[in-house]
C-alpha positions as CSV (number, residue, x, y, z in Angstrom):
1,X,113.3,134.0,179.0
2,X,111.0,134.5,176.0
3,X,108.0,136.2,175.7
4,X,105.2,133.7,177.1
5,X,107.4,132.8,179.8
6,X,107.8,136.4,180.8
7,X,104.4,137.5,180.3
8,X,103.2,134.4,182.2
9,X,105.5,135.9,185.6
10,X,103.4,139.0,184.8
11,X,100.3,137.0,185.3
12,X,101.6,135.6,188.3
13,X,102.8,138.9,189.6
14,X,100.1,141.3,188.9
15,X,96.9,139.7,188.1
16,X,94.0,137.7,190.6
17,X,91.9,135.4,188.4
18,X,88.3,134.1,189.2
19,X,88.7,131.4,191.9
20,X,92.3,132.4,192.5
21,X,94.3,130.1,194.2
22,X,98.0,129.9,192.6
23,X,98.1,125.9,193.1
24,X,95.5,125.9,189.9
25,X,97.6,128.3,188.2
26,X,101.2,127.2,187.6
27,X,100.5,126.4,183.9
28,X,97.2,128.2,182.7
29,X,96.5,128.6,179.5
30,X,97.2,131.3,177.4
31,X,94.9,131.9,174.1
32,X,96.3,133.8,171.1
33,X,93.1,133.4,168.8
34,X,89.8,131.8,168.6
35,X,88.2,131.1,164.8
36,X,85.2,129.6,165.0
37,X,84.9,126.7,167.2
38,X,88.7,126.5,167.9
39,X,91.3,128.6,170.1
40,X,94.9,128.9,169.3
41,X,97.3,128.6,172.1
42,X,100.7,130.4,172.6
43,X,102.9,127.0,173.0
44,X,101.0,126.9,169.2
45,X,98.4,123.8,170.1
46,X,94.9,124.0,168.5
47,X,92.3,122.9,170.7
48,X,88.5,123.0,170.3
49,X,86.5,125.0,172.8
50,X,84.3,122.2,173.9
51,X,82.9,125.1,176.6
52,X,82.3,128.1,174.2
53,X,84.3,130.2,176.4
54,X,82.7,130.3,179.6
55,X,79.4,129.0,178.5
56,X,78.7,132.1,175.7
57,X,80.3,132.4,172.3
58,X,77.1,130.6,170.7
59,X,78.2,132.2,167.1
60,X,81.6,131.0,167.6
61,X,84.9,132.9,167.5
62,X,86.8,135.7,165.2
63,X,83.3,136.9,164.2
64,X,84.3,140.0,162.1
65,X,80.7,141.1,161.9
66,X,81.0,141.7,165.3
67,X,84.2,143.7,165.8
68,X,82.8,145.8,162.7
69,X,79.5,146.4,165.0
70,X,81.8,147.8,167.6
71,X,84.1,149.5,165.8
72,X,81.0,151.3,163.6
73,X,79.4,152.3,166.9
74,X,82.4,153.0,168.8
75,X,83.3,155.4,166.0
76,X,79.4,157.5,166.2
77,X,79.3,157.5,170.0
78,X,81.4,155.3,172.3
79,X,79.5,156.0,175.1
80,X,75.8,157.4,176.2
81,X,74.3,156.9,179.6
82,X,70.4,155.5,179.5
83,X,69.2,156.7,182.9
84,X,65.7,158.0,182.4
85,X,65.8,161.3,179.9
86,X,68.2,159.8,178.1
87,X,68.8,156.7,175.5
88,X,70.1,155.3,172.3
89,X,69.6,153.9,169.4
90,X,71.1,149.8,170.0
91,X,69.9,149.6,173.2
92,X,66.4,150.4,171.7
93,X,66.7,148.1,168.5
94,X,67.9,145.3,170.6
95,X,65.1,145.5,173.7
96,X,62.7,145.4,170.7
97,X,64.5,142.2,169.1
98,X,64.9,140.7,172.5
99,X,61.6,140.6,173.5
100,X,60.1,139.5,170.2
101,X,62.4,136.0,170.8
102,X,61.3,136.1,174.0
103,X,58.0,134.9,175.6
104,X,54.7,135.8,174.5
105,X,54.4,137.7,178.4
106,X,57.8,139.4,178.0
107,X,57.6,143.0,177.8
108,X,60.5,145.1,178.3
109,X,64.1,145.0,178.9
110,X,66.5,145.8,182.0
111,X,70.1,146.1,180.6
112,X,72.7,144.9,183.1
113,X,76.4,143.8,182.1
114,X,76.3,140.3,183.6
115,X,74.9,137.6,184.3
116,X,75.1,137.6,188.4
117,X,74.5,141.5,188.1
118,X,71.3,140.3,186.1
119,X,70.3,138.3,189.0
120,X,70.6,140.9,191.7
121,X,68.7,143.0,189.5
122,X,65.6,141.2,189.5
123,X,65.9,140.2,193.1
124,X,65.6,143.7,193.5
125,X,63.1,144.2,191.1
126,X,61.0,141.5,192.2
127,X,61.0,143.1,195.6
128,X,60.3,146.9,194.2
129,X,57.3,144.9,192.5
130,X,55.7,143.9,195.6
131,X,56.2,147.3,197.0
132,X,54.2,148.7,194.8
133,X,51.6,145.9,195.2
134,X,51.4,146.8,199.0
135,X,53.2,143.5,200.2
136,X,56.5,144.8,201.2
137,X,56.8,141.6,203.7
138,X,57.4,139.9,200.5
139,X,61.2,139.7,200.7
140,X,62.6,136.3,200.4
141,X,64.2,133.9,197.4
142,X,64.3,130.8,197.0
143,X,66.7,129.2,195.2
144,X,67.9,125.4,194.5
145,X,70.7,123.7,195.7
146,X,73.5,123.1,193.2
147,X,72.0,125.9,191.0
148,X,74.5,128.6,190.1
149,X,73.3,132.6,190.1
150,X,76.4,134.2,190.4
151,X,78.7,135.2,193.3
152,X,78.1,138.9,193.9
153,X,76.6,139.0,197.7
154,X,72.6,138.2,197.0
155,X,73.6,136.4,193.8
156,X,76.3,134.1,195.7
157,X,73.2,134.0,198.4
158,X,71.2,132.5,195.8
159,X,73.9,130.3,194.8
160,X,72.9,126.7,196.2
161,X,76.7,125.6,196.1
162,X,78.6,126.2,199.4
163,X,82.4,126.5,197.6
164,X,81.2,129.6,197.3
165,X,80.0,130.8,200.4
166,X,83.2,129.4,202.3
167,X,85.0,132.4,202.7
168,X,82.7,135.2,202.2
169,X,79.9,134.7,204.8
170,X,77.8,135.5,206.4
171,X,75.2,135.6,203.6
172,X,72.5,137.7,202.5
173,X,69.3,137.2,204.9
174,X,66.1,136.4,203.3
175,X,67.4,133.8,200.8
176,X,67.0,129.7,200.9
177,X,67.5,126.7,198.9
178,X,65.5,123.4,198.1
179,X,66.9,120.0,196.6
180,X,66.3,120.5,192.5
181,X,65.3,117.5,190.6
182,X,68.8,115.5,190.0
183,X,68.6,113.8,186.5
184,X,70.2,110.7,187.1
185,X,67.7,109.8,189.9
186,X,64.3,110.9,188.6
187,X,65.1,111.2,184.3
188,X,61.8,110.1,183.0
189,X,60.0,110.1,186.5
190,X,57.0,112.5,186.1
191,X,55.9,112.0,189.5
192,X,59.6,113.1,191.2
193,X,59.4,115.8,188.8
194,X,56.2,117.0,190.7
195,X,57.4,115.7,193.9
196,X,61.1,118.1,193.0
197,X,58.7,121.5,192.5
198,X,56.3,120.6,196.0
199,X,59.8,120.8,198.1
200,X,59.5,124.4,196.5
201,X,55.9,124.6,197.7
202,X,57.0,123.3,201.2
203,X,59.3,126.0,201.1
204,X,56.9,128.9,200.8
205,X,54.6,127.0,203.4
206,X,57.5,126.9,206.1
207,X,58.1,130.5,205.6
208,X,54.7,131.8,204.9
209,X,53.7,132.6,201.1
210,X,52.9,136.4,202.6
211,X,57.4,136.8,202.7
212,X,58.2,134.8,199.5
213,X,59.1,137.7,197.3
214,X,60.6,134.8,193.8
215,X,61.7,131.6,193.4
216,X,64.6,131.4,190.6
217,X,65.8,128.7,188.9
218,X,67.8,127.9,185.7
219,X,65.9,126.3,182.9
220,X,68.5,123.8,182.9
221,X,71.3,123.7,185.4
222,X,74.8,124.5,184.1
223,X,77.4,124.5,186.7
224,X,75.5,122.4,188.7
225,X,76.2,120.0,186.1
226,X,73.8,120.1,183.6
227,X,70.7,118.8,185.0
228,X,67.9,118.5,182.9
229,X,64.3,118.6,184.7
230,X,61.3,116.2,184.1
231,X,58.8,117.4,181.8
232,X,56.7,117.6,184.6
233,X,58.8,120.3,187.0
234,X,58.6,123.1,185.7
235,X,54.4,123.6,185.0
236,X,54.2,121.8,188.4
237,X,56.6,125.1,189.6
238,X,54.9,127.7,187.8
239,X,51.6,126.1,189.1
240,X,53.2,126.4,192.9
241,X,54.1,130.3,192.6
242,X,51.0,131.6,190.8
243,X,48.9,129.6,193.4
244,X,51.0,131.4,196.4
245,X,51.7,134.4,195.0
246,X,55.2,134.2,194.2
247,X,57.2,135.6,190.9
248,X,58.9,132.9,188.7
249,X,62.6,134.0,187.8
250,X,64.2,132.2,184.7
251,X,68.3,132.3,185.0
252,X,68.5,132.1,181.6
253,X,72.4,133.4,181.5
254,X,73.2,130.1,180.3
255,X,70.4,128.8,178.6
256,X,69.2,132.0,176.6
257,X,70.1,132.9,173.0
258,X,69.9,129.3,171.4
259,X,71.7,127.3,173.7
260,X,69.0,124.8,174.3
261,X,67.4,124.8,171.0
262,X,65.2,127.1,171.6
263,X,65.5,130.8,171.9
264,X,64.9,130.8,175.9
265,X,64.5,127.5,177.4
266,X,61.2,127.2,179.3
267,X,59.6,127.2,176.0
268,X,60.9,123.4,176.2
269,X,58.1,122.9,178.7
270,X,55.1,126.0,177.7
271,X,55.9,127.7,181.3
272,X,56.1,131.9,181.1
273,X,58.6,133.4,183.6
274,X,57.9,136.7,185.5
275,X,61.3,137.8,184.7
276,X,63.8,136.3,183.1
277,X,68.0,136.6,183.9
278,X,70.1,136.9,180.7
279,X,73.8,137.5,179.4
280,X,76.1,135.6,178.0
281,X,75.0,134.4,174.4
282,X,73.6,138.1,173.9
283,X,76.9,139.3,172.9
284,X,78.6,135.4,172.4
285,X,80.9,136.7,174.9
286,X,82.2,139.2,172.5
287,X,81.7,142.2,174.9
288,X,80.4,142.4,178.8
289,X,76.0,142.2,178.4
290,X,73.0,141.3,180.3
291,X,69.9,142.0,181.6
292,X,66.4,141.6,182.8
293,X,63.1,140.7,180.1
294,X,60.3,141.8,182.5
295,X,57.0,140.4,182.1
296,X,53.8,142.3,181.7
297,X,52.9,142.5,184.8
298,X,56.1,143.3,186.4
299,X,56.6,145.9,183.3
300,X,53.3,147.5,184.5
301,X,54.7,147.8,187.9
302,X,57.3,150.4,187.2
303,X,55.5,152.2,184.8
304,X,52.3,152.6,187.1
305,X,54.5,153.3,190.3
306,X,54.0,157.0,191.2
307,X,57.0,159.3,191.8
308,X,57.8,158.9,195.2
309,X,57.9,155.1,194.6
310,X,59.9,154.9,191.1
311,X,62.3,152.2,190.4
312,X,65.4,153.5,191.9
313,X,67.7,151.0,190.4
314,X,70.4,151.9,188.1
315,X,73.9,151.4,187.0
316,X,76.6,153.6,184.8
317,X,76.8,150.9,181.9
318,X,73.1,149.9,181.1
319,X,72.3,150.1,177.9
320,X,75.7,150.9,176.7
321,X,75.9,151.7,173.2
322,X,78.8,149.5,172.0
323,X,77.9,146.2,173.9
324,X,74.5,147.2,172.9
325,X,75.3,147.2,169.0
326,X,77.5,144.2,168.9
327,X,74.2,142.4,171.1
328,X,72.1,143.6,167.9
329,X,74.5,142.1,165.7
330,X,74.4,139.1,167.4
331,X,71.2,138.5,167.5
332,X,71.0,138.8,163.6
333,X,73.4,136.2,163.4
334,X,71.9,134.1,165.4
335,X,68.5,134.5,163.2
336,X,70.4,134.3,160.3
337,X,71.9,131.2,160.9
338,X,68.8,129.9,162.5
339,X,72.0,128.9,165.5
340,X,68.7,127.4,167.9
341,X,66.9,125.0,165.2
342,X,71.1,123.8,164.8
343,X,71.1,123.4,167.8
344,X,68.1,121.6,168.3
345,X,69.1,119.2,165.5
346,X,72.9,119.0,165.6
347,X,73.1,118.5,169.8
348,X,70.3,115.8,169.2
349,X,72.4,114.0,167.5
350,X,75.5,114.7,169.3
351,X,73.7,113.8,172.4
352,X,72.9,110.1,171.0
353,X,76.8,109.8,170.3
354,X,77.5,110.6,173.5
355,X,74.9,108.5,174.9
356,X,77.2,105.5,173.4
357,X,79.8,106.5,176.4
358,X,77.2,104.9,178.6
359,X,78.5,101.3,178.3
360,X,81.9,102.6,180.2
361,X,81.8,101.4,184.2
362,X,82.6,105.0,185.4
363,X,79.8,106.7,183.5
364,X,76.7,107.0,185.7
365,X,74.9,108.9,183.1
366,X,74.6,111.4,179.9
367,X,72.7,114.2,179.8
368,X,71.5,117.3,177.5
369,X,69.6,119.3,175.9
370,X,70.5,121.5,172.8
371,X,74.0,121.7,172.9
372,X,74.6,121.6,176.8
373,X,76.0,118.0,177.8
374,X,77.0,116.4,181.1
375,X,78.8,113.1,181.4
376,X,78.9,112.2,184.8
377,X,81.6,110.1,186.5
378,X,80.7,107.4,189.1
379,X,82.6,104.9,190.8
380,X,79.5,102.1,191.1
381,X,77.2,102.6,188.1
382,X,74.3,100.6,190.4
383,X,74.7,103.2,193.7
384,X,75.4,106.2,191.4
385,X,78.9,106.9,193.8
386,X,80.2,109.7,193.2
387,X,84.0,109.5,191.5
388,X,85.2,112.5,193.5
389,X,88.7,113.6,191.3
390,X,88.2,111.7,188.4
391,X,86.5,114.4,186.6
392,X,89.8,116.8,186.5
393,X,91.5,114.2,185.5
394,X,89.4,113.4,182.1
395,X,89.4,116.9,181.4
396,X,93.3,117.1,181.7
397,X,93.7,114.0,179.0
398,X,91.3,115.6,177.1
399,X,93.2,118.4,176.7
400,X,96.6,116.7,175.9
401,X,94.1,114.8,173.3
402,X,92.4,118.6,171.7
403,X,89.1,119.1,173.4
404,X,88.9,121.8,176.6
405,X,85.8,120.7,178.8
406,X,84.7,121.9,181.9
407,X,85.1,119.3,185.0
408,X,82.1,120.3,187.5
409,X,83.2,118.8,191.0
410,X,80.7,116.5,192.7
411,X,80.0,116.1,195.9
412,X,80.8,113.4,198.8
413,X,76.8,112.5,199.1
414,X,75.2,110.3,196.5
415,X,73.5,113.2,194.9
416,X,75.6,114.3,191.7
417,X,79.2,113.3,190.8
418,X,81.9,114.6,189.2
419,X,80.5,116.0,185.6
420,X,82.2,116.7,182.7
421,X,80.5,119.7,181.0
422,X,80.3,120.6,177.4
423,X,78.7,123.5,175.7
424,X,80.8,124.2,172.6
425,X,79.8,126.9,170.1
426,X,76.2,126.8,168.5
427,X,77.9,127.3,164.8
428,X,80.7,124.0,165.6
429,X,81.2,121.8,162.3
430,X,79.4,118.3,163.0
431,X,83.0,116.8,161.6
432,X,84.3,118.4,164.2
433,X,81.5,117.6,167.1
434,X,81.8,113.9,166.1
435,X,85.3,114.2,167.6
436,X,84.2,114.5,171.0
437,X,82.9,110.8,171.8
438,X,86.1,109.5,170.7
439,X,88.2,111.8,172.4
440,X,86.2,111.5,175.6
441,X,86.0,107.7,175.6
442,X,89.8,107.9,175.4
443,X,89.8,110.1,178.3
444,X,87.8,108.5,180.7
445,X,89.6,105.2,179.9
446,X,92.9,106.4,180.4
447,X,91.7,108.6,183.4
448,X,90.4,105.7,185.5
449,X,93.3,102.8,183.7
């Protein structure tokens, strides 16, 4: 037996993976090394990472910067705690950095070190806001379905996709979802766009504005499929919740840190969140980050709260020095390299030679912005039917043909089908990003032959 195959039984034996079910596991992959936009894989394929990871290494892979930032901090002070009394000096430099990318509102930072610990985060800060305001009735989120927020208990609550809730209900009280608005039916269509945000306003009606603590959403919907909103949704949305009283969350796990083509994504549209979710693409994946960017407002709320009613929310790891300092390093590199104006340029164009994909019968539609893509798979391209299956099956031929993508399953109603997601690193060579029409047309040809 040699030394994969060994250390693969090992996997099998003594490790539980995300999603675990050994069906999907009897030949995972197992990555030696990533350099920039491609990984290296024990059997000794090179593939590119069409998915940047899990959604987050926007500066690519084998970023020695970055294991210098570690090693440099790791070597002064591995670890500090930041409860109140007590900080340090990355966690400092980056808040500072973070929220001068961030929006004009954007105040302070929360430091977290995920993306679905983010969320429960500012669940729980946006009820500790409302405390303080004297509305403590103000309790409930809504979310949308197909939107993604994690799968911790409240953040899996949130989550509008029931896969998840399956096996680990009941869920969290207090938290709903509403349709979100579905690219392939309203793309273009101001007026669903509006139509998309009053189900929201609905929403707050049915349970009364006085109990609606937030309403989150991501910018642009990434396991969901990537769904891209109408211009009009969002400032229809941030219209609804100042009207009722209701905070605006920004998941911005996915979408923050250049992803879009912009440093946070609501900027596509001139809305201002209340709080905004991040992770991710702080660190490029490099080591475990997130957090909270409070607005003003909410800021205001914790510093004016007297003693007896201080924000009692904490964790061992916030503002960790190390993830902290490799964040800061990040950052710079992502300023350096201006890695958001690329994006904006380089996915524009990638997103037109994608587009071209369009003429196959089994593609109901592209979508993107930045560099996040979705092709989805249909089996009527006048109904929209959903191809239910096909989508693993392209994203197995693309990976015998180089590419890893993400297959997003749809579901049986006509709403969204199977979706093939790409995200790949922000810093990907455009001789190697003009690979992926070819290799995808190939794909979904001999997927569906």
């Amino acid at each position: 037996m040699d030394g994969t195959t060994q250390l693969l039984e090992s996997d099998r034996r003594f490790l539980v993976h995300p999603l675990h079910h050994p069906e999907d596991h009897k030949a995972p992959l197992l990555v030696e090394e990533g350099r920039g936009s491609m990984l290296h894989m024990a059997d000794g394929r090179q593939v590119i990472d069409g998915l940047a990871g899990l959604w987050n290494v926007n500066v690519g892979h084998g970023r020695g910067e970055l294991a210098d930032a570690a090693a440099g901090q790791m070597r002064k002070i591995a670890y500090a705690s930041a409860y109140v009394g007590a900080t340090n000096e990355p966690a400092i430099r980056l808040a500072e950095k973070i929220v001068g990318h961030a929006y004009s509102n954007s105040a302070a930072v929360y430091y977290t070190t995920g993306g679905a610990e983010s969320n429960e985060s500012a669940f729980k800060t946006a009820r500790f806001y409302w405390k303080v305001q004297d509305k403590p009735e103000k309790t409930k989120i809504i979310s949308r379905i197909h939107g993604y927020h994690g799968v911790t208990m409240a953040a899996m609550s949130a989550t509008g996709m029931a896969v998840y809730h399956k096996m680990f209900g009941p869920l969290v009280p207090g938290f709903l979802q509403v349709p979100a608005p579905y690219a392939y039916r309203w793309q273009g269509n101001q007026e669903a766009g509006i139509g998309a945000a009053e189900l929201v306003e609905k929403a707050i009606l049915a349970e009364g504005p006085d109990t609606v603590a937030a309403v989150i959403c991501e910018p642009v919907m990434g396991a969901g499929g990537v769904i891209v909103p109408p211009d009009s949704y969002f400032p229809k949305l941030r219209q609804i919740c100042d009207q009722y009283n209701v905070l605006l969350i920004a998941d911005e796990v996915i979408t923050g840190f250049g992803r879009t083509g912009s440093w946070f994504a609501l900027g596509h549209w001139g809305v201002e969140p209340d709080i905004v979710s991040f992770a991710k693409g702080v660190t490029s994946g490099y080591l475990p980050l997130g957090g909270n960017i409070l607005s003003k407002k909410v800021h205001d709320a914790i510093l004016s709260a007297p003693l007896d009613r201080r924000y009692m929310h904490a964790a061992t790891y916030s503002g960790h020095p190390v993830c902290c300092a490799v964040g800061l390093r990040n950052v710079e590199i992502i300023e350096d390299e201006d890695l958001p104006g690329r994006a904006a340029r380089v996915g524009a164009k990638m997103l037109g030679q994608l587009e071209e994909l369009n003429d196959l019968p089994n593609v109901g539609e592209v979508r993107g912005l930045g560099m996040m893509f979705g092709i989805e798979l249909v089996t009527d391209k006048g109904t929209k039917a959903p191809a239910l299956g096909l989508g693993v099956k392209v994203a197995r031929e693309a990976l015998s043909r180089g590419l890893l993508c993400r297959a997003r399953p749809g579901s049986p109603d006509p709403i969204i089908g199977d979706t093939i997601c790409l995200s790949p690193p922000l810093s990907t060579p455009e001789d190697v990003l003009d690979r992926f029409p070819t290799i995808l047309r190939e794909s979904i040809v001999a997927a569906t032959a």
